[in-house]
MMTF fields as JSON, N, C-alpha, C and O atoms, coordinates in Angstrom:
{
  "mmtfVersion": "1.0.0",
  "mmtfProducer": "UNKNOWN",
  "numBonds": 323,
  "numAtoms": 324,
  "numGroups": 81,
  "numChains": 1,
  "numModels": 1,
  "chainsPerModel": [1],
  "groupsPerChain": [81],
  "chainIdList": ["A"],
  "bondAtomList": [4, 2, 8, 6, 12, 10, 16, 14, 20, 18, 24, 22, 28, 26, 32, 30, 36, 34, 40, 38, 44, 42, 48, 46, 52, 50, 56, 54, 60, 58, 64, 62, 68, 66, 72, 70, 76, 74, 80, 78, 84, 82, 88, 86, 92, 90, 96, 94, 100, 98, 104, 102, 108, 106, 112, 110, 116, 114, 120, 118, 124, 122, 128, 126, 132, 130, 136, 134, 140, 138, 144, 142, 148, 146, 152, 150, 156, 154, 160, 158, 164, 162, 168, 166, 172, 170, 176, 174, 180, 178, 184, 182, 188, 186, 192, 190, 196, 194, 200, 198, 204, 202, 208, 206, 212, 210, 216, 214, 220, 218, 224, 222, 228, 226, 232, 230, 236, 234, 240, 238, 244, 242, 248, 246, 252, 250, 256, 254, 260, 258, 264, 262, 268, 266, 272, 270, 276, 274, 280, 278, 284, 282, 288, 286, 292, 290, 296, 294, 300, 298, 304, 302, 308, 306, 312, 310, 316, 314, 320, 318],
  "bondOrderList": [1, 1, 1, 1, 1, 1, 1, 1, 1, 1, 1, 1, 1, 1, 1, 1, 1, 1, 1, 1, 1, 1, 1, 1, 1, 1, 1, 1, 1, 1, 1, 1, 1, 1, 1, 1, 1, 1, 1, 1, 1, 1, 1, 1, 1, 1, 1, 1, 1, 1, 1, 1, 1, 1, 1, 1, 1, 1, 1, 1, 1, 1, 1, 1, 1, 1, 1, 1, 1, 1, 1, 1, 1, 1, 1, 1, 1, 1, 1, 1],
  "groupList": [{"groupName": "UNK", "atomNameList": ["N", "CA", "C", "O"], "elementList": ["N", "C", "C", "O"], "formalChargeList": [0, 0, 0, 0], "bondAtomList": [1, 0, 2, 1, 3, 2], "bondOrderList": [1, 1, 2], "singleLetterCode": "X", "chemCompType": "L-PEPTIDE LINKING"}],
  "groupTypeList": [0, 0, 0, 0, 0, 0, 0, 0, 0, 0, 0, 0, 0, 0, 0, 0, 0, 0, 0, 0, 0, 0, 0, 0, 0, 0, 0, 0, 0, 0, 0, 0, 0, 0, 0, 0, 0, 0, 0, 0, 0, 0, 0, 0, 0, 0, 0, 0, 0, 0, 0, 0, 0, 0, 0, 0, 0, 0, 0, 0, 0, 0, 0, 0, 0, 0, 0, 0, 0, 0, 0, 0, 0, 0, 0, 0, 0, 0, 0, 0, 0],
  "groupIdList": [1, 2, 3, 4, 5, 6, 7, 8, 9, 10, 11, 12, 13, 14, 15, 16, 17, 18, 19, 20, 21, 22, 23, 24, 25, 26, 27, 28, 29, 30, 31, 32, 33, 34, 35, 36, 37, 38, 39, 40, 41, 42, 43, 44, 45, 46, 47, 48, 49, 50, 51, 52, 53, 54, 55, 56, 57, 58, 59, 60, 61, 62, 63, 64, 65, 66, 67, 68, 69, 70, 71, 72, 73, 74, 75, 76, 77, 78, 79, 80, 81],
  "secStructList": [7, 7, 7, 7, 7, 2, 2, 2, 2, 6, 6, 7, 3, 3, 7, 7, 1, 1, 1, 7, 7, 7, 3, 3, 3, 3, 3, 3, 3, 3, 3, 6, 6, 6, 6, 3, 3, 3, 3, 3, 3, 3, 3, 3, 7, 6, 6, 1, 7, 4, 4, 4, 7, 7, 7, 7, 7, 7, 6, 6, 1, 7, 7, 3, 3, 3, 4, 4, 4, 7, 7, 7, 7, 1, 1, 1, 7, 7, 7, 7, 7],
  "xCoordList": [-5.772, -6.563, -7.291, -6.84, -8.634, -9.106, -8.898, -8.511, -9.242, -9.039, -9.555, -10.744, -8.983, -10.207, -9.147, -7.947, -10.387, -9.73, -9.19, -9.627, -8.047, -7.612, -8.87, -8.703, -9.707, -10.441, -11.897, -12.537, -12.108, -11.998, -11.549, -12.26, -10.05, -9.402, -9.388, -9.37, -9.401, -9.094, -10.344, -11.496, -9.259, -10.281, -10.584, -11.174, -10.139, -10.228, -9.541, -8.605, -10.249, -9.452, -8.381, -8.428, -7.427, -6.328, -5.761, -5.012, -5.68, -5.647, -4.486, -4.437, -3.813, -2.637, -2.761, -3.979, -2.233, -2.326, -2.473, -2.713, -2.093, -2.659, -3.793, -3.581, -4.692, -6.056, -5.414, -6.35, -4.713, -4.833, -4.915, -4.109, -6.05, -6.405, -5.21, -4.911, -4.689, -3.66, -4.252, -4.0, -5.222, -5.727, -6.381, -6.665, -6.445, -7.192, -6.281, -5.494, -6.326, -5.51, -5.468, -6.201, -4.699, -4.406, -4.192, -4.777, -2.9, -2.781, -1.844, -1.513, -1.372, -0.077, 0.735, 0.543, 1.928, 3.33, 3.595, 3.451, 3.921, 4.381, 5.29, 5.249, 6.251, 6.805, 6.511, 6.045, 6.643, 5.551, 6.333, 5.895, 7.46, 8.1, 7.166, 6.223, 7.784, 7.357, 5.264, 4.266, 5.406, 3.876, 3.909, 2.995, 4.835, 4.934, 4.584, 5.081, 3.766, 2.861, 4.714, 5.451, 4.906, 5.723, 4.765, 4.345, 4.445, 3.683, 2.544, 2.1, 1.642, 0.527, 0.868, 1.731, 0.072, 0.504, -0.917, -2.033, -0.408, -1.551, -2.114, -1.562, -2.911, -3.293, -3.497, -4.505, -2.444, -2.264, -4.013, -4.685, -4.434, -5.555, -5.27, -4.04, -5.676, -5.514, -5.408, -4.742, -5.961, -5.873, -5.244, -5.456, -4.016, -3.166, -1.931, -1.395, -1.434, -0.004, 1.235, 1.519, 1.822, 2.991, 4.223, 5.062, 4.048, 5.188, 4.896, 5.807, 3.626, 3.496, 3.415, 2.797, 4.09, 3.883, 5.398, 5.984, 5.695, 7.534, 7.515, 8.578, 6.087, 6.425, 7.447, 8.148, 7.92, 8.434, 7.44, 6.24, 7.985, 6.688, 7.616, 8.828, 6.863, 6.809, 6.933, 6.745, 7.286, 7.442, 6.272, 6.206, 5.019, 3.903, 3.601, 2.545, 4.059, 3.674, 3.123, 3.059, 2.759, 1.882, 2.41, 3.494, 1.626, 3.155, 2.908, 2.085, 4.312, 4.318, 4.633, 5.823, 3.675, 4.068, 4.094, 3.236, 5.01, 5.199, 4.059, 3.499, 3.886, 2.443, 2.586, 1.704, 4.066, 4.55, 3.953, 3.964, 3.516, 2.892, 2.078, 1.733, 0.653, -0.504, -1.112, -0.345, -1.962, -2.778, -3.881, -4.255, -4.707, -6.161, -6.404, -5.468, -7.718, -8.465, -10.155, -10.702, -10.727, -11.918, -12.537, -12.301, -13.424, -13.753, -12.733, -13.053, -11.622, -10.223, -9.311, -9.303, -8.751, -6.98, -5.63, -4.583, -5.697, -4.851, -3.258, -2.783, -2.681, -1.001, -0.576, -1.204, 0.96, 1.551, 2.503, 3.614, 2.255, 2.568, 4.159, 4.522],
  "yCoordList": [22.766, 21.741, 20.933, 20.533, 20.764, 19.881, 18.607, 18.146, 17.985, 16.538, 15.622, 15.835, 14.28, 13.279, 11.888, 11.619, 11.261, 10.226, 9.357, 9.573, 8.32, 7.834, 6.956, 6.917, 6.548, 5.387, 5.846, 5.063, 7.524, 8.435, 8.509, 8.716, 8.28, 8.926, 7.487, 7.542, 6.38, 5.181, 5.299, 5.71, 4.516, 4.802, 6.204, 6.178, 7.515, 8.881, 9.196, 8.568, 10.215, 10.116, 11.616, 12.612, 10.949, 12.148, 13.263, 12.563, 14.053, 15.147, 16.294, 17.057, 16.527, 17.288, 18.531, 18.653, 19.658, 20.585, 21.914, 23.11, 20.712, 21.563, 20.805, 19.986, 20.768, 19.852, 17.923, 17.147, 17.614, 16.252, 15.132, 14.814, 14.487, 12.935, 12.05, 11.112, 12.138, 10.818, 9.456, 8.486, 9.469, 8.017, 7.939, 8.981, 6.997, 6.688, 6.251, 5.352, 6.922, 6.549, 4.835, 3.877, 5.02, 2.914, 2.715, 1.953, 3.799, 3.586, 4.632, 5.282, 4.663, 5.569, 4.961, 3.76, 5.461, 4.58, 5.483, 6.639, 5.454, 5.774, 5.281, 4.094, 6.215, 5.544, 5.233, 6.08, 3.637, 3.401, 4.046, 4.076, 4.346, 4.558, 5.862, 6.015, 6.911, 8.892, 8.644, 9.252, 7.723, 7.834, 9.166, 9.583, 9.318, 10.583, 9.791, 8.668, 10.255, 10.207, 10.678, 11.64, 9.315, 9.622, 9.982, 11.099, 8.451, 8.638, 8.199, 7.19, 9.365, 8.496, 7.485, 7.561, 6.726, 5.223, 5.336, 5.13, 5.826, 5.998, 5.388, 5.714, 4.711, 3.495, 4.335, 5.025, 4.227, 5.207, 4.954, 3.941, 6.045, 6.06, 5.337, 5.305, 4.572, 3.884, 4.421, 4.123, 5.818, 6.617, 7.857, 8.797, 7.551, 8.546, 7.992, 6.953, 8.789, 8.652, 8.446, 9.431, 7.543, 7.26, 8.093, 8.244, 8.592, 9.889, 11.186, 11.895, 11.525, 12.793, 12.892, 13.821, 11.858, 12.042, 11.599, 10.516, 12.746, 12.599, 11.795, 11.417, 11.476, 10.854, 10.152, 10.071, 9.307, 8.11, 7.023, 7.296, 5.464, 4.655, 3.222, 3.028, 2.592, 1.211, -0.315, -0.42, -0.963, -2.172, -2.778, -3.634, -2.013, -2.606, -1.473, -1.79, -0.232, 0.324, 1.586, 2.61, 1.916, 2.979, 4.1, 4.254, 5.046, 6.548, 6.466, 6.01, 7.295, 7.667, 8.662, 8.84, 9.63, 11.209, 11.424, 11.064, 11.933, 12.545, 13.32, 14.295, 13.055, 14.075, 15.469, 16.327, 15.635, 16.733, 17.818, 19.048, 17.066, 17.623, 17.865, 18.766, 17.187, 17.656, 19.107, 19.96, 19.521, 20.955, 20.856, 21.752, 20.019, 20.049, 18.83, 18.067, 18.266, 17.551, 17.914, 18.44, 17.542, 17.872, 16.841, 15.74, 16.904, 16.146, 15.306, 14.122, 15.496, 15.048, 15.699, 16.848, 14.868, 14.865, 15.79, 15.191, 17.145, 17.755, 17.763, 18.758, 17.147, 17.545, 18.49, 18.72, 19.304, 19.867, 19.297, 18.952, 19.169, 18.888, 19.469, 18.915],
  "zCoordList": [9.6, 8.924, 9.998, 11.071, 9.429, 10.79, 10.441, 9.367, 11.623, 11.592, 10.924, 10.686, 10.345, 9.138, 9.368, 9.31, 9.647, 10.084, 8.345, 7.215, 8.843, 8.539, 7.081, 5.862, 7.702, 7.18, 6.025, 5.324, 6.175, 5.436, 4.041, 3.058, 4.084, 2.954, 1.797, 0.567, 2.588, 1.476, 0.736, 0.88, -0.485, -1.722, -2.487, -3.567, -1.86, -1.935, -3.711, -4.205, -4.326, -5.465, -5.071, -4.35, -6.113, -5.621, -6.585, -7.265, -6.896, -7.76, -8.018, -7.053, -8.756, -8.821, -8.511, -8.387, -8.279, -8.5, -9.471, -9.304, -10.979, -12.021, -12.259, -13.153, -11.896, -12.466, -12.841, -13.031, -12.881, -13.331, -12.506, -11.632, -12.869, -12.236, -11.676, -12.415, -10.85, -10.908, -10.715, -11.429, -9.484, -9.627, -7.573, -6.984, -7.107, -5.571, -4.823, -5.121, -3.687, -2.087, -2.185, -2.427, -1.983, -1.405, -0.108, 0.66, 0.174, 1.677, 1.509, 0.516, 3.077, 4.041, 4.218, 4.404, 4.243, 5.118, 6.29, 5.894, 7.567, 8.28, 9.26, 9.584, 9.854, 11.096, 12.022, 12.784, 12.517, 13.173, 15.376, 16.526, 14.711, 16.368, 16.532, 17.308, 15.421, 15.988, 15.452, 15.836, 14.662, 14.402, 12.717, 12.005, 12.708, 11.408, 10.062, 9.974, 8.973, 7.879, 6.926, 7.14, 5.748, 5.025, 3.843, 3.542, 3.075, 1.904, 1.783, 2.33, 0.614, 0.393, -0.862, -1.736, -0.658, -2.081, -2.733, -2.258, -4.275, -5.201, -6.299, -7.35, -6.397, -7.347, -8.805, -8.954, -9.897, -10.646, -11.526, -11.331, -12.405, -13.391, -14.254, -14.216, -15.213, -16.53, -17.039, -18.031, -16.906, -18.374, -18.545, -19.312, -17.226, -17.146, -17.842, -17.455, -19.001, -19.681, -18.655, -17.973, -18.517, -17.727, -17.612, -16.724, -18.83, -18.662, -18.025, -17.597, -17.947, -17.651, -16.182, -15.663, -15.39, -14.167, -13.382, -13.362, -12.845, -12.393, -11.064, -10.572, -10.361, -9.045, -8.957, -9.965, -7.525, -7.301, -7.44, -7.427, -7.608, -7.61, -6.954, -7.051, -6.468, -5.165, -6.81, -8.022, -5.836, -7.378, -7.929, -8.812, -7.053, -7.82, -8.809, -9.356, -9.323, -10.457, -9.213, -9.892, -7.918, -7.529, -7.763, -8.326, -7.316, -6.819, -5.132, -4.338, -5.137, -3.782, -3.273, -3.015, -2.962, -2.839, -1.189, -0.383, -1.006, 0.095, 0.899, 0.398, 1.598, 3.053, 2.813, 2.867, 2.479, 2.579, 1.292, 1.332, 0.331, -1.171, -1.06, -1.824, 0.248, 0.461, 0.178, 0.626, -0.274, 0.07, 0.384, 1.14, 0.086, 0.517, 0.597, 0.359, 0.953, 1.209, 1.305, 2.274, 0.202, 0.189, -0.384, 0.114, -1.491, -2.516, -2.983, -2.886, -3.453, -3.776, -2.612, -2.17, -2.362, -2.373, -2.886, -3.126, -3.03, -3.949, -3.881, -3.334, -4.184, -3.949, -4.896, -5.929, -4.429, -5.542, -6.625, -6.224, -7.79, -8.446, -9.338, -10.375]
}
């Protein structure tokens, strides 16, 4: 994968792997000692049903998917779902 900076992705919309909208990048968490990428934090859609989505979520309501779910980066954001 090539490289994209950080400042890039905010605001980015982010996308499941079966086609569904989840909603836009907010931010990253990382460690700040190794520098390693945990989660992205996702500002959920309004008009995504609350159930149909198994993420974890932060106490403001976001999700938080793991780096590790990533597949692409293009137009959207794709994780696996």
């Amino acid at each position: 994968m090539s490289d994209i900076l950080a400042e890039n992705l905010s605001g980015k919309s982010v996308m499941g792997s079966d086609g569904t909208e989840l909603g836009l990048l907010y931010n990253i968490t990382m460690d700040l000692k190794s520098g390693k990428l945990h989660d992205l934090v996702i500002e959920p859609d309004d008009e995504l049903p609350a159930r149909s989505v198994d993420f974890d979520r932060n106490e403001t309501g976001q999700f938080l998917i793991s780096v590790s779910r990533v597949q692409a980066v293009k137009d959207y954001i794709v994780v696996q779902r």
